[in-house]
N, C-alpha and C positions, 0 to 999 in steps of 0.2 A: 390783326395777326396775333396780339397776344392773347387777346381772349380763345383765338385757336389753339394755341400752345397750349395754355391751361388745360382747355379740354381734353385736348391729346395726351397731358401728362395724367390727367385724374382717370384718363379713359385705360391707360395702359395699367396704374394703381389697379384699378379694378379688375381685369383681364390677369394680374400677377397674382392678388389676394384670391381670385377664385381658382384660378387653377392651384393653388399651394393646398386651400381647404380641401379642393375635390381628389386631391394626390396624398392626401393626408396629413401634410404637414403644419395644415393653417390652426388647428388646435391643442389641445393640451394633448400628450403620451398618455394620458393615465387611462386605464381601463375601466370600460362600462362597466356599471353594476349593475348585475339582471343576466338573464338567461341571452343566448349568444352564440354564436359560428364559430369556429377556430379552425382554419384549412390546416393539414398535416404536409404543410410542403417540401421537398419538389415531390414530384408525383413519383408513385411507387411502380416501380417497371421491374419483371423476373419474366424466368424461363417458366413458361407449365408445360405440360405433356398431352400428347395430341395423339394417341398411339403413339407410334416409333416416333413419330415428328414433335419436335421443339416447337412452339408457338410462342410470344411476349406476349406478355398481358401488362398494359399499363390503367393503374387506378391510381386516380385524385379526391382524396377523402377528409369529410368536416366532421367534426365531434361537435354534436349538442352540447352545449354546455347549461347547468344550473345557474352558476356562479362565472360569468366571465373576467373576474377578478383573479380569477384562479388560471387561467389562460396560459400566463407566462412561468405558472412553476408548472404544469403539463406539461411547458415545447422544454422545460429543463431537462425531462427524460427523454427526451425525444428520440435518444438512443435505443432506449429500451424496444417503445413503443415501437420504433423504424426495424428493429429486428421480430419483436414477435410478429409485426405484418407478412416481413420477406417472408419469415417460415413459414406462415397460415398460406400466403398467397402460392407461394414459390411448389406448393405439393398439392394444388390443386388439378385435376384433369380438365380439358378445355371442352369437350363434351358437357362435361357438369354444370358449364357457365353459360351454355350459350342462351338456356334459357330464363325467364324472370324470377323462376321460381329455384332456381341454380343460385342465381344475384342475389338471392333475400337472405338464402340458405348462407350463405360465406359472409352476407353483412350483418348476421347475427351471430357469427362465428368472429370475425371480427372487431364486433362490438369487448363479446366476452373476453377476448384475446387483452385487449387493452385494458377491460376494469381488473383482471388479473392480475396484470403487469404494473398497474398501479395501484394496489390497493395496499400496499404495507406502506407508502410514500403518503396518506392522503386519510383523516380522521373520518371523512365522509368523502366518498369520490363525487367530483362535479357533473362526469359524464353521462349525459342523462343519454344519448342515441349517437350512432354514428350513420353517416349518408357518403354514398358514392356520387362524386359529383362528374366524373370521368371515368368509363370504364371500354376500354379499346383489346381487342384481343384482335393480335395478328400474326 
């Protein structure tokens, strides 16, 4: 029986330390060094125009990063950035998106929108591309 116990306390140990690493908590806060994903979250939802009709368009969007060191003075504006998206997104027509060549067009629109928005904050900007990772119009 004790040698049960052990097992089951070392078995639990390990079931505690993996789920903490796999949720993020089981290592160091500090950020990688090297190039990197930075989601812009919560997901950006607005009105667009559909003719007469209103439609929401929700997009969940990652910046390429260069320097993922530089990660958390990015999400510092995050004000910024979260406004010039609504604008960019918020006056698009929904005809314009539905196809991939609609989607490339507004995510190089996007792109620009953000190294604009950052560029007097930033000696060299880190944001090398940006990727829609969610894009729902309804």
């Amino acid at each position: 029986m004790k040698n049960l116990g052990t097992l089951l306390a070392a078995l639990s140990l390990f079931i505690i330390s993996s789920f903490a690493q796999a949720s993020g908590g089981g290592g160091s806060s500090a950020p990688v060094e090297g190039p990197g994903y930075l989601p812009l979250k919560p997901a950006f939802v607005v009105n667009i125009r559909d003719g007469k009709r209103s439609r929401f368009l929700q997009v969940e969007m990652q910046l390429k990063l260069s320097d993922m060191t530089q990660g958390e003075k990015i999400l510092h504006h995050d004000s910024i950035i979260r406004h010039t998206m609504l604008m960019l997104l918020s006056g698009q027509e929904a005809m314009d998106l539905f196809s991939s060549t609609g989607k490339e067009r507004l995510r190089v629109k996007a792109l620009e929108g953000i190294r604009i928005a950052l560029k007097s904050e930033f000696k060299k900007l880190p944001v090398d591309d940006l990727y829609f990772t969610t894009f729902i119009i309804q």
